[in-house]
C-alpha positions, 0 to 999 in steps of 0.5 A: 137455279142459278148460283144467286138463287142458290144462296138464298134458299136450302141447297139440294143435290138438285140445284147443285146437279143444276150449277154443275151440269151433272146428274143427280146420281154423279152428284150423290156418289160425289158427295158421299166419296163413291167412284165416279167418272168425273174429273177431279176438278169436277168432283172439287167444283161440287164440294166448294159449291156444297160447302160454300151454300151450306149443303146438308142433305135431307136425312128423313128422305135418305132413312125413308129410302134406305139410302145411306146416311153417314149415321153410325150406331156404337153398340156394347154387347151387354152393360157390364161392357160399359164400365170396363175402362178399355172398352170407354176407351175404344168408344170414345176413341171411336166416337171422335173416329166417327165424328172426325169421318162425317158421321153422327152416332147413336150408342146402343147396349145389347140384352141378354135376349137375342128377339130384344137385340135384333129389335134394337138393331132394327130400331137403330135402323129406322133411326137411319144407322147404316153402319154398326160398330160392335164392341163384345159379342152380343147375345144373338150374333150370329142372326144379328150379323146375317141381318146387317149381311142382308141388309147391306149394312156396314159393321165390323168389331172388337171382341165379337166371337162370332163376327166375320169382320173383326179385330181380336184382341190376342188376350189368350196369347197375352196370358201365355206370354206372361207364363213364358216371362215367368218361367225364364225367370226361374218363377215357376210358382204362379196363379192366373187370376180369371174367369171360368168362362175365358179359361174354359172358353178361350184359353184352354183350347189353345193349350198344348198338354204341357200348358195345359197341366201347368195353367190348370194347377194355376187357375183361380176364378173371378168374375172378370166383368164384374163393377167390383174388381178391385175388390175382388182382386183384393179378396182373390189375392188373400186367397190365393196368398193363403194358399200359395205363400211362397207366390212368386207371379199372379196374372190377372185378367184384367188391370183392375183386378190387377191392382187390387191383388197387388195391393193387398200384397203390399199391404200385407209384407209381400213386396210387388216387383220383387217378390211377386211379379203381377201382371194385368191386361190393357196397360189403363191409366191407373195401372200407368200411373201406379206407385206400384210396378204392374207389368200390361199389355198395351193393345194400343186402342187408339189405332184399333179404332182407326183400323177399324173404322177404315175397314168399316166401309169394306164388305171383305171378310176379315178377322184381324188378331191384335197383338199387345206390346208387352209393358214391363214394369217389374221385370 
C-alpha cells in the first residue's frame, strides 16, 4: 500500500511495515520504544508516518494475544486508601504520569479477601492492563506479585510491604526524628498519636532499648485510617491532655489527625506552637494552609510518582526508602 492508499483507510503496522520497507516486528518494537537496529532516521521516518495517518493500534487483538498494550491499572490496596489525602494525591499524580507516557488507566480498590484480589487482577488483565501500580499493601500480596512476576506484568509500588519492587515512604524514621526534634528542645514530655498496628507493626522493631522504653511511655492508639480523623485527633487530644496537662509535643500519624489535636488544644488555653509543638505526616494543603503552626514531613509525592512510573518498565528488584523534608513551622 502506498502512502495515498494509506490516507484513506485505518492505518496498521502492516501498511506502515509496507511504506518503510521493514518488517512488522521492527515496527512494533519502534513504535512501542523497544531496542532495535534501526537507524534513528529510520525510527523518526515511522513515527511521522504514524503520526501523520493517525496510527492507533488494535487493542482488542493486542489483549487477545497478550501483547502489550500501554493500558495501566492504579490499585488502592483497600477503600479506607481512597479517602486519605496523600494517597489522591499520589493517584492523581499518577494518573497525569500515565496518561502524559501514552497510557490508558483503569482504577482498581483490593478487598480484604485475598481469592477476591487475585480475581481483580486477573480481570484487570483481561481488560488488557499490562502494567499494575499498587498504592498500599493488598490483602494476598504476595500471591498477587508471583503472578504479575509470572505473567511478566510491569508493577511497582507505594507502601506495599511485601512488594519487591518499591518506594517506602520512611514514616517510622519521620516519627523518630520528631523525638529527636523534641528532645534537643528540652520537651521530653510528649505523646505519639497512632495506630496500634503501625507501633507494633512497624515502629517498635526499629527501636533501640532507650527508644523503646521512651515511645511505649508515649503511646496513644488511634485508628489511623480511619474517615474521621480529625474528629478522633480532637477526642485523642482531650485525652491525652487529661492525662498529660503538662504536654509540651504531640506526634501524630497523620496530618488530619494532626489538626484535629491541635485544634482542640487552641480551643481549650493550650497555645500550639508555643506550649505544645505538633507534628503531623505528609505536610497536606490543609496543614500548609493552617492558621495554626503544625510541623510535616513533605515526601514530595509528585516526584515519587515520577520515580515510580521510570521504574515501572524495570524488571530489577528494588526497594526505594523515601525520606521526607521535614517542615518546621513551630520549631
Amino acid at each position: 500500500m502506498n502512502k495515498t492508499e494509506m490516507a484513506k483507510k485505518r492505518v496498521t503496522m502492516k501498511d506502515l511495515a509496507q511504506a518503510t520497507d521493514l518488517t512488522v516486528p521492527t515496527i512494533s518494537k519502534i513504535l512501542n520504544g523497544k531496542d532495535n537496529f534501526c537507524s534513528a532516521a529510520k525510527k523518526e521516518e515511522v513515527l511521522r508516518l504514524a503520526r501523520k495517518y493517525d496510527y492507533k493500534p488494535n487493542i482488542g487483538y493486542r489483549i487477545m494475544t497478550g501483547m502489550e498494550t500501554n493500558i495501566a491499572a492504579i490499585i488502592f490496596s483497600q477503600n479506607r486508601k481512597t479517602f486519605e489525602e496523600h494517597c489522591l494525591h499520589l493517584f492523581v499524580a499518577l494518573n497525569r504520569g500515565l496518561e502524559q507516557r501514552g497510557y490508558a488507566t483503569y482504577s482498581a480498590v483490593m478487598a480484604f479477601d485475598a481469592e477476591v484480589n487475585l480475581s481483580k487482577i486477573r480481570e484487570l488483565e483481561t481488560r488488557g492492563c499490562r502494567s499494575f501500580v499498587f498504592i498500599g499493601s493488598p490483602v494476598g500480596e504476595r500471591r498477587i506479585e508471583k503472578y504479575l512476576d509470572d505473567a511478566g506484568h510491569q508493577h511497582v509500588a507505594f507502601d506495599y510491604h511485601e512488594s519487591g519492587r518499591q518506594f517506602w515512604p520512611d514514616e517510622e524514621g519521620t516519627i523518630r526524628e520528631y523525638a529527636k526534634i523534641l528532645e534537643e528542645a528540652g520537651r521530653r514530655n510528649f505523646r505519639l498519636l497512632c495506630s496500634r498496628a503501625f507501633f507494633e507493626g512497624r515502629l517498635l522493631p526499629l527501636l533501640s532499648p532507650g527508644e523503646r522504653e521512651l515511645f511505649e511511655k508515649a503511646a496513644f492508639f488511634v485508628e489511623s485510617n480511619s474517615p474521621t480523623q480529625f474528629v478522633d485527633g480532637q477526642k485523642a487530644a482531650a485525652e491525652i491532655l487529661r492525662q498529660t496537662p503538662d504536654l509540651q509535643g504531640l506526634c501524630c500519624y497523620t496530618d488530619t489527625h494532626a489538626l484535629g489535636a491541635a485544634y482542640y488544644l487552641e480551643k481549650n488555653g493550650v497555645k500550639v506552637g508555643r506550649d505544645v509543638w505538633v507534628f503531623g505526616l505528609f505536610n497536606l494543603p490543609s496543614v500548609q494552609y493552617s492558621f495554626l503552626p503544625i510541623n510535616s514531613a513533605d515526601f514530595e509525592l509528585d516526584r515519587v510518582a515520577e520515580m515510580m512510573l521510570n521504574q515501572l518498565q524495570s524488571a530489577n528488584p528494588f526497594k526505594t526508602v523515601v525520606k521526607p523534608k521535614i517542615i518546621r513551622r513551630s520549631i
